[in-house]
C-alpha positions, -999 to +999 in steps of 0.1 A: +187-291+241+197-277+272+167-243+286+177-211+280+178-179+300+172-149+286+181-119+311+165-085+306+196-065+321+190-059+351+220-041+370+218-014+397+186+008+394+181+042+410+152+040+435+129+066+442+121+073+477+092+082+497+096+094+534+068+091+559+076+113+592+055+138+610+088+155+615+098+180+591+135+179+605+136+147+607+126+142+570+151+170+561+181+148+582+171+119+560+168+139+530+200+149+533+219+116+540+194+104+508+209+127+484+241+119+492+240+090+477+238+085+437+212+058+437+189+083+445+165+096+418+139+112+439+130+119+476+095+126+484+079+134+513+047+124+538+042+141+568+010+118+579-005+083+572-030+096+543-007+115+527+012+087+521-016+067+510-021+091+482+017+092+472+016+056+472-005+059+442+029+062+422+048+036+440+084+045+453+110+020+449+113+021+485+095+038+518+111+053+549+088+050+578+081+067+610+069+045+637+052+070+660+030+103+641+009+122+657-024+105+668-011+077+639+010+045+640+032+036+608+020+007+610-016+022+600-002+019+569-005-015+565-042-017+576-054+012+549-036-002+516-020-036+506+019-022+505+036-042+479+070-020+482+097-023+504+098-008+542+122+004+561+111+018+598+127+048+611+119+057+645+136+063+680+122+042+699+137+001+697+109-017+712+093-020+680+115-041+658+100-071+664+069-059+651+084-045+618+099-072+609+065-092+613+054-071+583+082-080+563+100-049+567+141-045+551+156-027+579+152-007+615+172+018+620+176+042+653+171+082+650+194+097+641+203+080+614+237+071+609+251+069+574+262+035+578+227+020+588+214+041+559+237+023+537+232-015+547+195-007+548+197+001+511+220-021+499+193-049+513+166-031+493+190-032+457+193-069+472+153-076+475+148-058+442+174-080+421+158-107+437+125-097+427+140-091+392+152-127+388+118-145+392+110-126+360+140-139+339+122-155+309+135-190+302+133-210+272+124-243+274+138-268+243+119-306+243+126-318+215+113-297+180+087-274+207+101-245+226+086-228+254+089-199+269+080-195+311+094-172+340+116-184+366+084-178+390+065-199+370+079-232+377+071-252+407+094-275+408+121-299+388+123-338+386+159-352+377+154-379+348+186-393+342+204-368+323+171-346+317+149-322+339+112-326+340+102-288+344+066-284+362+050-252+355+024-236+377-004-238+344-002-274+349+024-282+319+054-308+320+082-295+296+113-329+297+144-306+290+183-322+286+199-302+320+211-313+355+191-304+382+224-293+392+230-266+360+195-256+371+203-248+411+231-226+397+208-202+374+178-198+388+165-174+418+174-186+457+141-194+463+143-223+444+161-247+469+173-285+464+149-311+486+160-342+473+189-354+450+157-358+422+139-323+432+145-289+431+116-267+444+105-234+440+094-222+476+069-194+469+050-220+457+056-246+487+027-246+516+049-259+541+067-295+555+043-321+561+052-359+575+033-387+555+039-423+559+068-414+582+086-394+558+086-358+554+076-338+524+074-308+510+032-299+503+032-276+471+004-247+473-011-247+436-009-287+423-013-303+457+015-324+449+039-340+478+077-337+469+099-362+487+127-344+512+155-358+526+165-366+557+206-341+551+185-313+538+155-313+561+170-290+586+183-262+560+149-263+545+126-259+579+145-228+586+140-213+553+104-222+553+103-215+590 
């Protein structure tokens, strides 16, 4: 039998949002454009590093951030708690993009803030956050009278078999299930990526491209396996491992 997914229903979810200026028209301008929009449960507000620290205690969905503060740095931030939400800097000054983007931030956008920006820049966060939602999907797993059960996070990687999948899970388990590793490419998260006509990989769980024996190969982080890549799709893959 054939794995099944099971989807919790995800669809577009309002976001509550948390903005970090020093500004209090500035945050007001935001604020305004915000609530403007109807994916917008809640805007809160920070007018200093620390005082977004403590509203961080109930994570927003997403955080509007002010480069320069008075006597602060937004990207303080980052050095007083781990910030496991998404970022989008705010700030009128361009010469910092580079270094936003090296903490993994959504979006940049130029005071004032035009609508427009605003919107992409959200529409990237609903895209990170259905993303995020994916690696959760719960999949079953039939081999033969056994079924398991396993998020989409959870697997490291696939092994075609002939007309079955061998599915490696991150707990060290084999599950042999009756699906193409092409079915498989279509259903589950884009950071599982194709490497080889036999392997499908998921790459949160890869620790980079290493060349063996004159042939690349993909180095997985938790099993220490080596998964075979090949030569058509070894340029697509560097840059999404770049």
């Amino acid at each position: 039998m054939r794995a099944q997914v099971r989807r919790a229903g995800y669809g577009p979810e309002s976001l509550d949002v948390l903005v970090v200026d020093d500004e209090q028209l500035a945050r007001l301008a935001l604020r305004s454009l915000l609530k403007q929009r109807a994916d917008i449960s809640r805007v809160r507000e920070a007018e200093s590093i620390e005082a977004a620290v403590d509203a961080l205690a109930d994570p927003p969905g997403v955080i509007f951030l002010d480069v320069q503060l008075v006597e602060e740095n937004g990207f303080d931030l980052f050095t007083r708690i781990e910030v496991r939400v998404p970022v989008v800097f705010v700030t009128a000054h361009d010469n910092y993009a580079v270094r936003a983007f090296g903490v993994d931030a959504i979006d940049y956008l130029l005071k004032p803030v035009l609508r427009e920006h605003l919107d992409r820049a959200l529409t990237r966060v609903h895209r990170r956050r259905d993303e995020q939602n994916s690696r959760e999907v719960r999949i079953s797993l039939h081999a033969r009278k056994d079924v398991f059960l396993a998020r989409a996070r959870e697997i490291c990687f696939l092994r075609a078999d002939g007309d079955y999948s061998e599915v490696h899970l991150a707990d060290g388990r084999q599950v042999r299930v009756k699906e193409s590793l092409e079915s498989w490419q279509e259903r589950l998260p884009s950071c599982f990526a194709r490497i080889h006509r036999s392997f499908l990989a998921n790459l949160d769980e890869a620790d980079g491209l290493v060349s063996r024996d004159g042939r690349l190969q993909l180095r997985m982080r938790r099993s220490s396996l080596y998964l075979p890549v090949s030569r058509r799709l070894a340029s697509g893959l560097r840059k999404r491992i770049a």
